[in-house]
N, C-alpha and C positions, 0 to 999 in steps of 0.2 A: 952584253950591250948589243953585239952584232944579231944575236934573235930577236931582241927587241924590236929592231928596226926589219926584222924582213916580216916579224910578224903584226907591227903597222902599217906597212905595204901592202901584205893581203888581205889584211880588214880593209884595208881604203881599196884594191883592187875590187875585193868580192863584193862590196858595196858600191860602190860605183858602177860596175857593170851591171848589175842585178836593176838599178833603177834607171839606167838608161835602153837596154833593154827588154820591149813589150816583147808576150807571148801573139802568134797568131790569135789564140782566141780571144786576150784579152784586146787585140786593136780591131774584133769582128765586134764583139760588144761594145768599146767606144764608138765605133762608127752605127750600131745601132742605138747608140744616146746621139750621135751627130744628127740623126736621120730625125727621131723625136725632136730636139731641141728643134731643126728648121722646119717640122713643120708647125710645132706649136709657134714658131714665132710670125707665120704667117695668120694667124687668128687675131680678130680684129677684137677692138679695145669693148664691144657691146658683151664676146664671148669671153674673152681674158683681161686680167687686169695687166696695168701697165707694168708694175714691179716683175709680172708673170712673162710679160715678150721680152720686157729688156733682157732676163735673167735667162729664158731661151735666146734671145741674140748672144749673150754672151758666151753659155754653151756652144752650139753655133762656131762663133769666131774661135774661140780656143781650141777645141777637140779636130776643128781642121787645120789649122797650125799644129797642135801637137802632134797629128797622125802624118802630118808632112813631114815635121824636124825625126821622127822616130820610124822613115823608112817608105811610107805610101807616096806614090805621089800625085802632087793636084789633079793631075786626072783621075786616078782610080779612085782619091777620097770622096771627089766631085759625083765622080758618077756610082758608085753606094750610095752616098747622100742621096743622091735622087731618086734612084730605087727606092730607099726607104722613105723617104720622106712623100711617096706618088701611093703606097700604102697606106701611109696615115692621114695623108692629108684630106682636109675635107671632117674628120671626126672633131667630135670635144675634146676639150681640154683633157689630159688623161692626168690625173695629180699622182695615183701609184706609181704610173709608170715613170711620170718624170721624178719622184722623189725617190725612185730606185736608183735611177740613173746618176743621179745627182750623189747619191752616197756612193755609189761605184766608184763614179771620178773621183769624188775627194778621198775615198780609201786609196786609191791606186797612185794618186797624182799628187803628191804635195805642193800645195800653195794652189792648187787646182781652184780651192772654191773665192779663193781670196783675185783671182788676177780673171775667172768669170765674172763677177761681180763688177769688177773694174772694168773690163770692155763691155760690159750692158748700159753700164749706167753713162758710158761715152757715145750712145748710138742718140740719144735727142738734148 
């Protein structure tokens, strides 16, 4: 009984550590989905559709929350955001790039696409 229990403790240890903490590269790739998402969400509704900003705003809001709670902080997330997003901004709508991105975060992130969704659709 007593291995029982230590060997429940390190499933929930290894697991829980493992999804709390990002690699560096994986939180360089999120913050270049952070850098895509804001600058598609500055594309006006003649170039993007609205389903298309709010779902970049919602990327956007979460990916810099998440990269805050998992170690960056508001400034550093802030200013890559900018970096990237002073790169793309100004282009079309990229639909590869953001439906890469999009499957990244939700491989990487559970509940990632479901709590995006929900901060877009609260921006109007």
């Amino acid at each position: 009984m007593k291995n029982f229990f230590i060997f429940t403790f390190f499933i929930i240890f290894v697991f829980t550590k493992s999804n709390a903490d990002i690699s560096k590269l994986e939180k360089e790739k999120l913050v270049e989905c952070l850098g895509l998402y804001a600058a598609h969400s500055f594309l006006t509704q003649d170039k993007l559709s609205l389903a298309n900003i709010e779902h970049a705003l919602g990327g956007k809001k979460f990916l810099s929350t998440y990269l805050e709670e998992n170690g960056m902080s508001a400034e550093e997330v802030n200013k890559k955001m900018i970096e990237i997003t002073d790169k793309i901004y100004g282009q079309p709508f990229d639909e590869k790039a953001s439906k890469n991105c999009d499957d990244y975060v939700y491989n990487l992130i559970p509940g990632s696409k479901e709590k995006m969704d929900e901060l877009g659709s609260n921006q109007y």
